[in-house]
PDB file of N, CA, C and O in Angstrom:
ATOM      1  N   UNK A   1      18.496  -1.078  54.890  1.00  0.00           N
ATOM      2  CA  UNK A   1      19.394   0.061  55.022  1.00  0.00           C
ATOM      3  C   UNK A   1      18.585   1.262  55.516  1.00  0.00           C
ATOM      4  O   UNK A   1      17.529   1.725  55.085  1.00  0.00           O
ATOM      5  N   UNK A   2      19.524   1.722  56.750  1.00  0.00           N
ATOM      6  CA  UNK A   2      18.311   2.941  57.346  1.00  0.00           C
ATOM      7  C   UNK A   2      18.969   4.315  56.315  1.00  0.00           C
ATOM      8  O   UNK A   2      19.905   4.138  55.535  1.00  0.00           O
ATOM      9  N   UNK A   3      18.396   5.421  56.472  1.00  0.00           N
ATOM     10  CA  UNK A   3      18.648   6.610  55.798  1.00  0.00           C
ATOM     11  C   UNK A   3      19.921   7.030  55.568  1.00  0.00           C
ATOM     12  O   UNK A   3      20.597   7.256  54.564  1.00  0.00           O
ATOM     13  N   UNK A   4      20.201   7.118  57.611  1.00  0.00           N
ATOM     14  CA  UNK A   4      21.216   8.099  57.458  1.00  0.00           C
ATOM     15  C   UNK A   4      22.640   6.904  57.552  1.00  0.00           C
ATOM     16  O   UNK A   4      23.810   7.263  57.685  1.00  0.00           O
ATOM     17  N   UNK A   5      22.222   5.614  57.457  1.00  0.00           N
ATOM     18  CA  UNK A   5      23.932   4.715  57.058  1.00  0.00           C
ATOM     19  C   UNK A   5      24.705   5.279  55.992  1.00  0.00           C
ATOM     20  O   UNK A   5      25.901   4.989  55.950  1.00  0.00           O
ATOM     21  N   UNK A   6      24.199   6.066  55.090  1.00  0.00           N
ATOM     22  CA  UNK A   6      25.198   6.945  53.772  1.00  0.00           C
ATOM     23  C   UNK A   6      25.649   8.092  54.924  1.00  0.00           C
ATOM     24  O   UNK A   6      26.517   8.778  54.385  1.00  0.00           O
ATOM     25  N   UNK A   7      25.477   8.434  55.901  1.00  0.00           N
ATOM     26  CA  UNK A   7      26.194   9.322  56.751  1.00  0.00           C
ATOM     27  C   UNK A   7      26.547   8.991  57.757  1.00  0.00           C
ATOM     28  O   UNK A   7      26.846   9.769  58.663  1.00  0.00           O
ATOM     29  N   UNK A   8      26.607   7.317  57.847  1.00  0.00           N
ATOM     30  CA  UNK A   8      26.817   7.346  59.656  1.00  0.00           C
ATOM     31  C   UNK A   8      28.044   7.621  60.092  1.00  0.00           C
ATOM     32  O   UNK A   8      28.084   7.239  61.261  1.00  0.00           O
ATOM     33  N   UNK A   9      29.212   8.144  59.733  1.00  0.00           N
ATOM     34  CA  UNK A   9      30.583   8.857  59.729  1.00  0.00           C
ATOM     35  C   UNK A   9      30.500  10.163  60.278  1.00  0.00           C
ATOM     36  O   UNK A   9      31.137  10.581  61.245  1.00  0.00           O
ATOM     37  N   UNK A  10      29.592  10.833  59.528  1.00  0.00           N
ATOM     38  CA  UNK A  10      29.287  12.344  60.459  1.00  0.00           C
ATOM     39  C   UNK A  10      28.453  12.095  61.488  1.00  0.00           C
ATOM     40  O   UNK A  10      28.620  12.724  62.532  1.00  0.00           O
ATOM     41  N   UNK A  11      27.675  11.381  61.407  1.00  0.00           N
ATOM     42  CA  UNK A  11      26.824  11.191  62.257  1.00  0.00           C
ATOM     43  C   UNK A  11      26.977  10.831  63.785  1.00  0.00           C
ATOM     44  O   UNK A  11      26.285  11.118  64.762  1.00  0.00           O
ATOM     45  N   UNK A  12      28.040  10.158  63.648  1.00  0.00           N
ATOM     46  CA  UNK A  12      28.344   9.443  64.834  1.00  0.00           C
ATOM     47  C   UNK A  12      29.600  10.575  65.620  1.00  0.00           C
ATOM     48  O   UNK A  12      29.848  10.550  66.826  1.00  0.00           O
ATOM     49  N   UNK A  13      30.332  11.601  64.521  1.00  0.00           N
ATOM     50  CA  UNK A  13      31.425  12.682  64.918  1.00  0.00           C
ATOM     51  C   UNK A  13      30.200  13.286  65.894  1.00  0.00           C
ATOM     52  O   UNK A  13      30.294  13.387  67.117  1.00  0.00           O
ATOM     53  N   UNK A  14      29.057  13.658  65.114  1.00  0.00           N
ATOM     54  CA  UNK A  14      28.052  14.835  66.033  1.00  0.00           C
ATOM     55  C   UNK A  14      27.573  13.873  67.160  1.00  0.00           C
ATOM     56  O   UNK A  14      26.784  14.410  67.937  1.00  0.00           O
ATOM     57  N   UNK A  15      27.804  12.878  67.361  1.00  0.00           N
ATOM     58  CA  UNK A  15      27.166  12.531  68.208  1.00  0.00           C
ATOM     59  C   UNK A  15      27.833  12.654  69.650  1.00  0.00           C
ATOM     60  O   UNK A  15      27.389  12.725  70.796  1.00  0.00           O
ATOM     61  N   UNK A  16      29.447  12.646  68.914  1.00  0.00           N
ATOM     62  CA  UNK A  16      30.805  12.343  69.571  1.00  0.00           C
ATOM     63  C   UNK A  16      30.551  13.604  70.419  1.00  0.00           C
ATOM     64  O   UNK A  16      30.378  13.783  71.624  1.00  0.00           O
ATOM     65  N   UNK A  17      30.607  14.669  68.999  1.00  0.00           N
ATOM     66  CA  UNK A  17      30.452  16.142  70.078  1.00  0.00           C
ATOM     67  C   UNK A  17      29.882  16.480  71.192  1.00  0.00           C
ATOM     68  O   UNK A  17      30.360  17.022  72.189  1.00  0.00           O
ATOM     69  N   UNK A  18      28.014  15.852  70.785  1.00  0.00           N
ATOM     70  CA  UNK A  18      27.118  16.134  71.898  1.00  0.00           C
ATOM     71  C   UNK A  18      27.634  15.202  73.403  1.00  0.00           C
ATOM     72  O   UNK A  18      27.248  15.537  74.523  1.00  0.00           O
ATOM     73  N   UNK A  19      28.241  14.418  73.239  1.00  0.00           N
ATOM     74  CA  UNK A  19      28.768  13.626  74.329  1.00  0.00           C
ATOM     75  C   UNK A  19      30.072  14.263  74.880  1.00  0.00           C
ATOM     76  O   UNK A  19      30.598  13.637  75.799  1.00  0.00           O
ATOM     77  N   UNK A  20      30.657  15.364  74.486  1.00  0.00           N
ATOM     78  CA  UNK A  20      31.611  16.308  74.743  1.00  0.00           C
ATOM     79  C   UNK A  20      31.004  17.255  75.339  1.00  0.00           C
ATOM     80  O   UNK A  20      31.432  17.645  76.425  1.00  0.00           O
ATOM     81  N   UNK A  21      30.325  17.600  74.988  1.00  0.00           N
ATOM     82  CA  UNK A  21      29.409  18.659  75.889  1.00  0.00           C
ATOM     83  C   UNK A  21      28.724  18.384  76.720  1.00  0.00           C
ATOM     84  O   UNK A  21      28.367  19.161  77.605  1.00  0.00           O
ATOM     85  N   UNK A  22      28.435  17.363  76.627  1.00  0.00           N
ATOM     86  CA  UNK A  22      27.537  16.786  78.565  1.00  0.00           C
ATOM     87  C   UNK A  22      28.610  16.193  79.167  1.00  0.00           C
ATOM     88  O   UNK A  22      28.379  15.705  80.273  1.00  0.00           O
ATOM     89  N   UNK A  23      29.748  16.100  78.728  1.00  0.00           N
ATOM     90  CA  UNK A  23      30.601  15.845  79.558  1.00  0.00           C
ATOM     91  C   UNK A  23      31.502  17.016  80.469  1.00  0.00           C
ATOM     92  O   UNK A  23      32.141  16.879  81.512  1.00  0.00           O
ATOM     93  N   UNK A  24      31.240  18.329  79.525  1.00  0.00           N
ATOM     94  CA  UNK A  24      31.596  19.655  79.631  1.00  0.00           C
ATOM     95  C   UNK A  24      30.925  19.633  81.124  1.00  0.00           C
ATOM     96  O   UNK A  24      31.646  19.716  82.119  1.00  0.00           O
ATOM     97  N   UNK A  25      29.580  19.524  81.216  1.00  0.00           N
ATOM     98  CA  UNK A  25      28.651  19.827  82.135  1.00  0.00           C
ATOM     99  C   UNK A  25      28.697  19.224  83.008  1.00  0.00           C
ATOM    100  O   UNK A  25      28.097  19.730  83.957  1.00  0.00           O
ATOM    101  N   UNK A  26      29.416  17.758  83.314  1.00  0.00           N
ATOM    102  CA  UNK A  26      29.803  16.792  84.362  1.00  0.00           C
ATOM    103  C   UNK A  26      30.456  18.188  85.211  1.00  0.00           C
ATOM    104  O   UNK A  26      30.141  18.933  86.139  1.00  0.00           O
ATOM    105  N   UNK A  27      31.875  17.938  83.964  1.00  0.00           N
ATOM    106  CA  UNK A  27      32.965  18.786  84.230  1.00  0.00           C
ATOM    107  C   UNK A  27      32.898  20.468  85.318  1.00  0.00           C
ATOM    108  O   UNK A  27      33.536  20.751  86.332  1.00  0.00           O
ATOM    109  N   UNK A  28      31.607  21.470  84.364  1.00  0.00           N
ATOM    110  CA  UNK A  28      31.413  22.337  84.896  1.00  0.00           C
ATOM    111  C   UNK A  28      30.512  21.709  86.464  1.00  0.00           C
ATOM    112  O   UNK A  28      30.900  21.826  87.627  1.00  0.00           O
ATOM    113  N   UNK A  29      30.001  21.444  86.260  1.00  0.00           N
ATOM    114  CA  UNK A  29      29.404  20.699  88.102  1.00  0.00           C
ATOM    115  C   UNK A  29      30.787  20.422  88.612  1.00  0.00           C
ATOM    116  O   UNK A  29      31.579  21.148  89.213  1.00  0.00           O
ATOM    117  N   UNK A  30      30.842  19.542  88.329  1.00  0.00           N
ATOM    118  CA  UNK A  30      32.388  18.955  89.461  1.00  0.00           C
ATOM    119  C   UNK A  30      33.725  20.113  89.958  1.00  0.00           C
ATOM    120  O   UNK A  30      34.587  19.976  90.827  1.00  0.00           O
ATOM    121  N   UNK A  31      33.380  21.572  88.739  1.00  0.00           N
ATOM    122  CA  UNK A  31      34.255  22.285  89.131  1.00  0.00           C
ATOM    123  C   UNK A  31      33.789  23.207  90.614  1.00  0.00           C
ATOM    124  O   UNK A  31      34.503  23.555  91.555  1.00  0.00           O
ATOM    125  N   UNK A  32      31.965  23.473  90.323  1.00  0.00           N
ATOM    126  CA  UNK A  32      31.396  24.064  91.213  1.00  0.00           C
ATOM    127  C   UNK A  32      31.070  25.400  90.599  1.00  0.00           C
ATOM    128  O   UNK A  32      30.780  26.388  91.275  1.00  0.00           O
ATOM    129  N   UNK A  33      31.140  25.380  89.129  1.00  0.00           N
ATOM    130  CA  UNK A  33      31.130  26.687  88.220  1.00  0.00           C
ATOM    131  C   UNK A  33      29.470  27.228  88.498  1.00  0.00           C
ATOM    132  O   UNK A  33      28.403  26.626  88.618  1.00  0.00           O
ATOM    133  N   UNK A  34      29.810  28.469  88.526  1.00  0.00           N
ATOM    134  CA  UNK A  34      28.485  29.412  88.210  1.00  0.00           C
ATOM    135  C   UNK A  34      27.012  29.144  87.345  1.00  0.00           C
ATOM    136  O   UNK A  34      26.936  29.138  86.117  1.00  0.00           O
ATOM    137  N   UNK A  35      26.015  28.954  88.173  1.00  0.00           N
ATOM    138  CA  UNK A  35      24.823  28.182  87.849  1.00  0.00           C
ATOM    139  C   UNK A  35      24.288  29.085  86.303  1.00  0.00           C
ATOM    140  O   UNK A  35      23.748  28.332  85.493  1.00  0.00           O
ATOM    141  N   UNK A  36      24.366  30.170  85.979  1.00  0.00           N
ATOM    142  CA  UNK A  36      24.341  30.620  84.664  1.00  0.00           C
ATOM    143  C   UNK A  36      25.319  30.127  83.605  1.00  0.00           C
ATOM    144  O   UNK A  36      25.090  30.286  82.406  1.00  0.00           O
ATOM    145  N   UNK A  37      26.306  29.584  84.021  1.00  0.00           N
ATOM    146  CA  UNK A  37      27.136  29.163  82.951  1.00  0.00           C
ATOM    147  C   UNK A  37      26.707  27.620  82.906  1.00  0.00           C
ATOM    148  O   UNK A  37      26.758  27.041  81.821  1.00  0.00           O
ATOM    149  N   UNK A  38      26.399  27.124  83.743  1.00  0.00           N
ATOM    150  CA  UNK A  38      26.030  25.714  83.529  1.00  0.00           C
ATOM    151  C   UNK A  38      24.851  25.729  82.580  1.00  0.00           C
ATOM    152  O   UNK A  38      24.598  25.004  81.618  1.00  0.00           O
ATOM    153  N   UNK A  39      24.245  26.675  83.072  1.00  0.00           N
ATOM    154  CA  UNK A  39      22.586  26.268  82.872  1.00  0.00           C
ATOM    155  C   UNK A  39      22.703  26.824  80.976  1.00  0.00           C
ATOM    156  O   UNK A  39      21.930  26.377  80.128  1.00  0.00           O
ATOM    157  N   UNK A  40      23.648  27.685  80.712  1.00  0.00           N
ATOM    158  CA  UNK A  40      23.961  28.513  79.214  1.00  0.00           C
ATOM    159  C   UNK A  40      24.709  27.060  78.365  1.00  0.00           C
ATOM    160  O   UNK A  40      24.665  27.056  77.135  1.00  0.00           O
ATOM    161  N   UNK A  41      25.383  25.857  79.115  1.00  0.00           N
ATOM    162  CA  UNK A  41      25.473  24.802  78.131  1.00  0.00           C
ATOM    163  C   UNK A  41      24.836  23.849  78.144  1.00  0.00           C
ATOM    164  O   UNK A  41      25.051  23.137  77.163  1.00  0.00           O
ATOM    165  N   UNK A  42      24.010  23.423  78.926  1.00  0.00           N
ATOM    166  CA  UNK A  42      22.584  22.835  79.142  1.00  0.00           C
ATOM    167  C   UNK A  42      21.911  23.666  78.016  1.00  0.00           C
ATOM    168  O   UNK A  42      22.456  23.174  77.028  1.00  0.00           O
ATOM    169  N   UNK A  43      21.281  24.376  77.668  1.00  0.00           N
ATOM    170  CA  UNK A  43      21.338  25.314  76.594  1.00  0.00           C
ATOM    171  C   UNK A  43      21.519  24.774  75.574  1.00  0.00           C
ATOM    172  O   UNK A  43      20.678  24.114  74.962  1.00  0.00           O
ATOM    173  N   UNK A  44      23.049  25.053  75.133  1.00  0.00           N
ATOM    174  CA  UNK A  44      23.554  24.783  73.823  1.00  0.00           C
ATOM    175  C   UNK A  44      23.571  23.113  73.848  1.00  0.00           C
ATOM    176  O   UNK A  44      23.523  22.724  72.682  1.00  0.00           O
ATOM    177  N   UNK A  45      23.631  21.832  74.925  1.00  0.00           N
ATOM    178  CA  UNK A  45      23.330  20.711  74.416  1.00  0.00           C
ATOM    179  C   UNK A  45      22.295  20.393  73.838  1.00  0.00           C
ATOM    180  O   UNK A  45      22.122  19.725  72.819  1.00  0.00           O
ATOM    181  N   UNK A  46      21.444  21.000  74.663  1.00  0.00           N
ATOM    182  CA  UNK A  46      19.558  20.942  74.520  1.00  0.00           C
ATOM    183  C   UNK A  46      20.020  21.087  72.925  1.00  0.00           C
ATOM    184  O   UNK A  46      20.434  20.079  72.352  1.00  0.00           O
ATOM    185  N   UNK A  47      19.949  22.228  72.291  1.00  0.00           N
ATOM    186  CA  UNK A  47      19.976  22.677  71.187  1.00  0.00           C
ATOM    187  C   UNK A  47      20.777  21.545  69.489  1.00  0.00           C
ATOM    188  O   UNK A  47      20.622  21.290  68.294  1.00  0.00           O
ATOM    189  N   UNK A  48      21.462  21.337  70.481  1.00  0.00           N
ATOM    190  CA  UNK A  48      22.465  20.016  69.487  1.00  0.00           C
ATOM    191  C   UNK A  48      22.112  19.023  69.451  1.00  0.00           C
ATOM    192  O   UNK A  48      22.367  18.417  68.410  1.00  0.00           O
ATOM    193  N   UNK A  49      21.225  18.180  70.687  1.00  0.00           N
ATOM    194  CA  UNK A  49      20.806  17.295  70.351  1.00  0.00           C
ATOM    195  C   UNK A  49      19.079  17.003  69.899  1.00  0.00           C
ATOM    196  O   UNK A  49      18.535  15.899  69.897  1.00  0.00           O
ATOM    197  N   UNK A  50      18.354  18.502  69.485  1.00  0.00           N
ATOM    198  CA  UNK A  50      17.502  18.915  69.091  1.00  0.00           C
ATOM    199  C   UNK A  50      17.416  18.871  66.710  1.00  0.00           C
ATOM    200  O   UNK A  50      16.746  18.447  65.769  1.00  0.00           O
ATOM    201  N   UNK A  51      18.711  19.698  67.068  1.00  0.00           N
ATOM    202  CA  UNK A  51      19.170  19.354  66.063  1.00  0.00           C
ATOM    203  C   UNK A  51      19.721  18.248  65.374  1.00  0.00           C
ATOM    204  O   UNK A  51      19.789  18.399  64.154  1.00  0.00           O
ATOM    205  N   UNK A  52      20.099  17.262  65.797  1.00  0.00           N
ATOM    206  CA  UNK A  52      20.315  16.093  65.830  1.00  0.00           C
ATOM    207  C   UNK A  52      18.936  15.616  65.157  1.00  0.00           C
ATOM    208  O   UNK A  52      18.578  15.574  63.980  1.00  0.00           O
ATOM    209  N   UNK A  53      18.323  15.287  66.319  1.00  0.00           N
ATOM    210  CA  UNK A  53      16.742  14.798  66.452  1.00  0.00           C
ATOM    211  C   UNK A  53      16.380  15.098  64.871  1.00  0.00           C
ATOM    212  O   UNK A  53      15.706  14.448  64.072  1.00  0.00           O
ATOM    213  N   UNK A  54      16.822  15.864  64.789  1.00  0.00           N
ATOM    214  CA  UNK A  54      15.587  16.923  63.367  1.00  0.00           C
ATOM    215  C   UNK A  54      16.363  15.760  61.880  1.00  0.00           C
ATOM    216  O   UNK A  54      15.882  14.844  61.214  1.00  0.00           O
ATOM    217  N   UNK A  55      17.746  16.446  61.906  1.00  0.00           N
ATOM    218  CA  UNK A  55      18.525  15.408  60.923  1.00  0.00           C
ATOM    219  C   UNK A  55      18.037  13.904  60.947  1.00  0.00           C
ATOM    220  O   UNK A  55      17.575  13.333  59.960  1.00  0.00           O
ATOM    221  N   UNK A  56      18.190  13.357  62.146  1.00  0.00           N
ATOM    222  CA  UNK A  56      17.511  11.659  61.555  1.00  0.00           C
ATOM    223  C   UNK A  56      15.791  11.680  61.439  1.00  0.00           C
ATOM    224  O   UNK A  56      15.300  10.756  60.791  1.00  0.00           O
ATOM    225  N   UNK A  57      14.925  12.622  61.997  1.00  0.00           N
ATOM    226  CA  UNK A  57      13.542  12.511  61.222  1.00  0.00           C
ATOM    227  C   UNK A  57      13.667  12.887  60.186  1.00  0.00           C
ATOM    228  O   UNK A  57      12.790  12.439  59.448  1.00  0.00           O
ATOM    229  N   UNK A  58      14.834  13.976  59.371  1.00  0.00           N
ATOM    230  CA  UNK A  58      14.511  13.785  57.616  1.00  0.00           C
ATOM    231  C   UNK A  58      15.028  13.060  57.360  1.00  0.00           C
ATOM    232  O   UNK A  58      14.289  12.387  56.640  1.00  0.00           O
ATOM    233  N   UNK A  59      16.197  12.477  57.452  1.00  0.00           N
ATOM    234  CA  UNK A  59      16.293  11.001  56.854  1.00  0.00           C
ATOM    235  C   UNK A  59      15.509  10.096  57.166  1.00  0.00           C
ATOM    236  O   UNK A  59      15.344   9.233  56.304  1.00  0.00           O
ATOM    237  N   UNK A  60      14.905   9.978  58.206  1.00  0.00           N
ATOM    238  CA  UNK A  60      13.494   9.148  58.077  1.00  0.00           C
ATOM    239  C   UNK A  60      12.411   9.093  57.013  1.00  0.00           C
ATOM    240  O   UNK A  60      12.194   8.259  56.134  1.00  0.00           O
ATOM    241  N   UNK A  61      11.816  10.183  57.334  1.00  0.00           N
ATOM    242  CA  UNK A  61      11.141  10.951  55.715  1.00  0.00           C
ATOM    243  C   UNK A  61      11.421  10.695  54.745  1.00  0.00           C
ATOM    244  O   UNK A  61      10.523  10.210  54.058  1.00  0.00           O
ATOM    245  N   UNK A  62      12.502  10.822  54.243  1.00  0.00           N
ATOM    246  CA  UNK A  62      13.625  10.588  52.855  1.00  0.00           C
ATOM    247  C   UNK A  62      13.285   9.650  52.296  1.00  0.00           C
ATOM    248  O   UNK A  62      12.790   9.484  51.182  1.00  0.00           O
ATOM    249  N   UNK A  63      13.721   8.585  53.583  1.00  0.00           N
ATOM    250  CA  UNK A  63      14.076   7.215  53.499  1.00  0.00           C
ATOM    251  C   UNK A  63      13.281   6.012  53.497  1.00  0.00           C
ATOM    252  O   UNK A  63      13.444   4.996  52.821  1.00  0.00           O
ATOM    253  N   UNK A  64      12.517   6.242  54.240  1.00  0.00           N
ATOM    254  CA  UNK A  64      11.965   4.790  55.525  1.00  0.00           C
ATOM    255  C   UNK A  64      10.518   5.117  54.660  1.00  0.00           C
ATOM    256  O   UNK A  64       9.925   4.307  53.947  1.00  0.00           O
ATOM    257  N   UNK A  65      10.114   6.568  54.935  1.00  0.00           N
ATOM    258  CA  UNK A  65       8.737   6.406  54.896  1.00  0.00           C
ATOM    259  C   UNK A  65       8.560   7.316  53.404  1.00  0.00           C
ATOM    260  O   UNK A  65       7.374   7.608  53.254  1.00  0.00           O
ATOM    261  N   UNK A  66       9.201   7.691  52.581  1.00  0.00           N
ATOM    262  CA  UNK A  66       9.355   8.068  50.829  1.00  0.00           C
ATOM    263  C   UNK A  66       9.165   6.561  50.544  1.00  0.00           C
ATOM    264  O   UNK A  66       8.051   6.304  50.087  1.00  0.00           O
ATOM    265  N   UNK A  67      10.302   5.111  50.767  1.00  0.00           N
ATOM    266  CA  UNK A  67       9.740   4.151  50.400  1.00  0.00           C
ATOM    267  C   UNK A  67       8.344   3.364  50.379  1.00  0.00           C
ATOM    268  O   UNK A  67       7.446   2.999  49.620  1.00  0.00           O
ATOM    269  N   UNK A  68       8.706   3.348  51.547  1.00  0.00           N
ATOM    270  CA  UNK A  68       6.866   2.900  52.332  1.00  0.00           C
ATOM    271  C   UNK A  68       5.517   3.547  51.357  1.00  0.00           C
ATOM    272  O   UNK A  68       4.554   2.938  50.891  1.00  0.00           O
ATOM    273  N   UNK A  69       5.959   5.351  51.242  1.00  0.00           N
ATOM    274  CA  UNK A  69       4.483   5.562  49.945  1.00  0.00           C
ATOM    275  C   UNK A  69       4.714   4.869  49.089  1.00  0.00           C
ATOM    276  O   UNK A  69       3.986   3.931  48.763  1.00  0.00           O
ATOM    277  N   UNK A  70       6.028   5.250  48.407  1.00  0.00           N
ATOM    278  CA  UNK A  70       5.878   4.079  46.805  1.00  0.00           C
ATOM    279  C   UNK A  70       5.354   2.972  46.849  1.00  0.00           C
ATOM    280  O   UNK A  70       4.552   2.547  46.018  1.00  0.00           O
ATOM    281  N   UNK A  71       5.817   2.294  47.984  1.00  0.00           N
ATOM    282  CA  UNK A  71       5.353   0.869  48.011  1.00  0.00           C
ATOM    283  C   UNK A  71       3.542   0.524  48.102  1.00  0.00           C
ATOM    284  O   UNK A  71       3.035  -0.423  47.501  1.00  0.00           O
ATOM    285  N   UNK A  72       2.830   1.405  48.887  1.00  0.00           N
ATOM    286  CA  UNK A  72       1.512   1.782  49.097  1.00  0.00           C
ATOM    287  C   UNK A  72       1.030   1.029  50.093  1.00  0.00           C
ATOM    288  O   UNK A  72       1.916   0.216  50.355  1.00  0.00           O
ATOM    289  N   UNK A  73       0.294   0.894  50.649  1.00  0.00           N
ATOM    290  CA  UNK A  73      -0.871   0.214  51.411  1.00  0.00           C
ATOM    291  C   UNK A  73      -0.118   0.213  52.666  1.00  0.00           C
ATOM    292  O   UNK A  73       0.933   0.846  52.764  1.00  0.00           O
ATOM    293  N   UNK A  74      -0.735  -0.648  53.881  1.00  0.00           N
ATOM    294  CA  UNK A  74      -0.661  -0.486  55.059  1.00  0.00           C
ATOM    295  C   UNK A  74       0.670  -0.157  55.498  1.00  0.00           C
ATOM    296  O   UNK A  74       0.797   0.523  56.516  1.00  0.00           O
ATOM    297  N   UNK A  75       2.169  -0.747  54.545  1.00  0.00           N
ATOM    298  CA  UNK A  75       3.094   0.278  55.558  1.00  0.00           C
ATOM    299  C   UNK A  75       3.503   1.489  55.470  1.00  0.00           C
ATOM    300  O   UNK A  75       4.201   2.200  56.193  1.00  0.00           O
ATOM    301  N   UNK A  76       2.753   1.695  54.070  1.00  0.00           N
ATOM    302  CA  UNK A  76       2.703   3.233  54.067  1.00  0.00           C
ATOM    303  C   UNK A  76       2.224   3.828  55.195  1.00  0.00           C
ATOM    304  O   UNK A  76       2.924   4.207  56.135  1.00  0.00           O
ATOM    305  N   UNK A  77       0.687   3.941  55.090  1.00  0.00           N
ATOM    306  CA  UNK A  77      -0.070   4.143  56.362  1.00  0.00           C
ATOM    307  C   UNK A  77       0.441   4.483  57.692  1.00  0.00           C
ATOM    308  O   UNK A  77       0.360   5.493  58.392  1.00  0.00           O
ATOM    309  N   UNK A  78       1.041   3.229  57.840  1.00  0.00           N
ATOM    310  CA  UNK A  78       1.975   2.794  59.335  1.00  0.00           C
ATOM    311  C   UNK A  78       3.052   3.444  59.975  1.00  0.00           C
ATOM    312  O   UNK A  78       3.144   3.796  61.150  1.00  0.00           O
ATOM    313  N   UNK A  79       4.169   3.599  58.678  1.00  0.00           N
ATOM    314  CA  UNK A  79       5.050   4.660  58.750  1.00  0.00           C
ATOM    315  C   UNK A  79       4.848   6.099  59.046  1.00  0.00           C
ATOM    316  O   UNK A  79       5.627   6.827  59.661  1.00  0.00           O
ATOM    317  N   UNK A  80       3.385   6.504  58.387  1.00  0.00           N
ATOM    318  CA  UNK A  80       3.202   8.066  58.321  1.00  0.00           C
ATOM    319  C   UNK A  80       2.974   7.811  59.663  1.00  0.00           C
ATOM    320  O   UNK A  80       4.094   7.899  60.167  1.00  0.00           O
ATOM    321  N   UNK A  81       2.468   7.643  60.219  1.00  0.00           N
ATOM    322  CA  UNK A  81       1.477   7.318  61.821  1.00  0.00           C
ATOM    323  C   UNK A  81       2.999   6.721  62.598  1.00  0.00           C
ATOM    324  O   UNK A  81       2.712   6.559  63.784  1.00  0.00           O
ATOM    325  N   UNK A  82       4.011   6.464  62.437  1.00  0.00           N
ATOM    326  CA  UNK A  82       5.144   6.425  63.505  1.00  0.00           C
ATOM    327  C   UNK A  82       5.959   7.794  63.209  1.00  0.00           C
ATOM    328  O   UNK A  82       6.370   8.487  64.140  1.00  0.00           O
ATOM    329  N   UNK A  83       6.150   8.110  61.957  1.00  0.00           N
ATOM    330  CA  UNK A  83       6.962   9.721  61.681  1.00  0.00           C
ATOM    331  C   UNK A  83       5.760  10.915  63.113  1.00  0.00           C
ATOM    332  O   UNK A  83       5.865  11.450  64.217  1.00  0.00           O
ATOM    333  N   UNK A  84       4.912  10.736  62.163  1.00  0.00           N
ATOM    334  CA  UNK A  84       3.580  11.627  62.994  1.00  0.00           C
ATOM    335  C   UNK A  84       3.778  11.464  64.956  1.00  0.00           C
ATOM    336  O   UNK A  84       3.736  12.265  65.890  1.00  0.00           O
ATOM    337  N   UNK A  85       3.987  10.047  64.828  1.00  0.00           N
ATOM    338  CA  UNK A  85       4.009   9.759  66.501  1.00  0.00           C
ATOM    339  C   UNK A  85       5.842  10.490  66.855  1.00  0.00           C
ATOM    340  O   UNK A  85       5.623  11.128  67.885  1.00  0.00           O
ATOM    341  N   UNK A  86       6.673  10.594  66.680  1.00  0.00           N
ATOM    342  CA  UNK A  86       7.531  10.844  66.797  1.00  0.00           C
ATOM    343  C   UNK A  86       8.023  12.117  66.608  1.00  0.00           C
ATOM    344  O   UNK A  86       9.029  12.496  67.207  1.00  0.00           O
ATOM    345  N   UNK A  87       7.339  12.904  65.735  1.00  0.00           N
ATOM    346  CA  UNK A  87       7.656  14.375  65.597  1.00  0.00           C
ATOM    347  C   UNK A  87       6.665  14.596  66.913  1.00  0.00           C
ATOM    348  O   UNK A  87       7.332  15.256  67.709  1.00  0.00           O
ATOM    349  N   UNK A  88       5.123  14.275  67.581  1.00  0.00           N
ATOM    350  CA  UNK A  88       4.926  14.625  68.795  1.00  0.00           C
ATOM    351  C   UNK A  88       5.707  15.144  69.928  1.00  0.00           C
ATOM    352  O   UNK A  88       5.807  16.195  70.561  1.00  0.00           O
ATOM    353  N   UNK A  89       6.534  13.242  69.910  1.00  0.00           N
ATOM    354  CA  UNK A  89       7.254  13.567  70.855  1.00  0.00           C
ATOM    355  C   UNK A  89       8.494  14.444  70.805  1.00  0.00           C
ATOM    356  O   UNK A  89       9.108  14.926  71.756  1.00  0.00           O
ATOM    357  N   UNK A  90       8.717  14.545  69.613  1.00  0.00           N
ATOM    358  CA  UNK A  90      10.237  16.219  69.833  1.00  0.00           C
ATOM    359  C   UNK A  90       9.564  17.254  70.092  1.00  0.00           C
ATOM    360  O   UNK A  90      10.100  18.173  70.712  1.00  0.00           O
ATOM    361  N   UNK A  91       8.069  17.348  69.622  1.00  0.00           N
ATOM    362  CA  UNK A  91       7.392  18.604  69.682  1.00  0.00           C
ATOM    363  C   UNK A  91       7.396  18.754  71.636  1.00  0.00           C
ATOM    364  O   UNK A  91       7.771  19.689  72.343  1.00  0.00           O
ATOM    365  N   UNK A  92       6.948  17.716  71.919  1.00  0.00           N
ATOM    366  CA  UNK A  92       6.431  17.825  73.808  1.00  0.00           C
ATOM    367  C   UNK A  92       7.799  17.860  74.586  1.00  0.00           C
ATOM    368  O   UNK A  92       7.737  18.334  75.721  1.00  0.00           O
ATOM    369  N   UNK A  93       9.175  17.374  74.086  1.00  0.00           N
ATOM    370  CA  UNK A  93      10.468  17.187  74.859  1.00  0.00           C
ATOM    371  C   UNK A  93      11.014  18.435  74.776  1.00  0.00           C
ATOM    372  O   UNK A  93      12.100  18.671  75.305  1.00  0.00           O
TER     373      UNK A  93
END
C-alpha cells in the first residue's frame, strides 16, 4: 500500500484539475490569446503541479520511507537515497 491510496479520491480530483488547466492552455493557444496571459497560466500550472509533487513526496516520507527506518538496514538506507534522489530532481525542474 503506497501512502497516498488513503487519498487517492482527492488525489486524482487535483490531478483532474491540473489537466483542466493545461487544457485551458491548449485552449488559450488555439484561441491566439495574448502571450502574457498564456504565459500567467503556464504559471499557475507550473505551480499546481509543483504542489502536487510536494504532497506525494510527504506521503512518501510518511509512508514508504518512515517504514523502511523502522524496519532498518539496507532498505532503509535505499529509500533515504531515492527520497534524496527525487527531491533533487523537483529541486532542478
Amino acid at each position: 500500500m503506497h501512502g497516498y491510496t488513503a487519498n487517492k479520491d482527492d488525489i486524482l480530483k487535483r490531478l483532474r484539475r491540473i489537466e483542466g488547466q493545461v487544457r485551458g492552455l491548449q485552449r488559450l493557444v488555439e484561441e491566439d490569446t495574448y502571450c502574457i496571459d498564456v504565459l500567467t497560466q503556464v504559471s499557475a500550472t507550473t505551480k499546481a503541479l509543483q504542489s502536487f509533487g510536494l504532497t506525494m513526496l510527504e506521503d512518501h516520507l510518511n509512508s514508504c520511507v518512515a517504514a523502511a527506518i523502522a524496519e532498518g538496514g539496507d532498505e532503509a538506507r535505499d529509500k533515504v537515497q531515492e527520497a534524496s534522489q527525487a527531491i533533487a530532481r523537483m529541486v532542478r525542474s
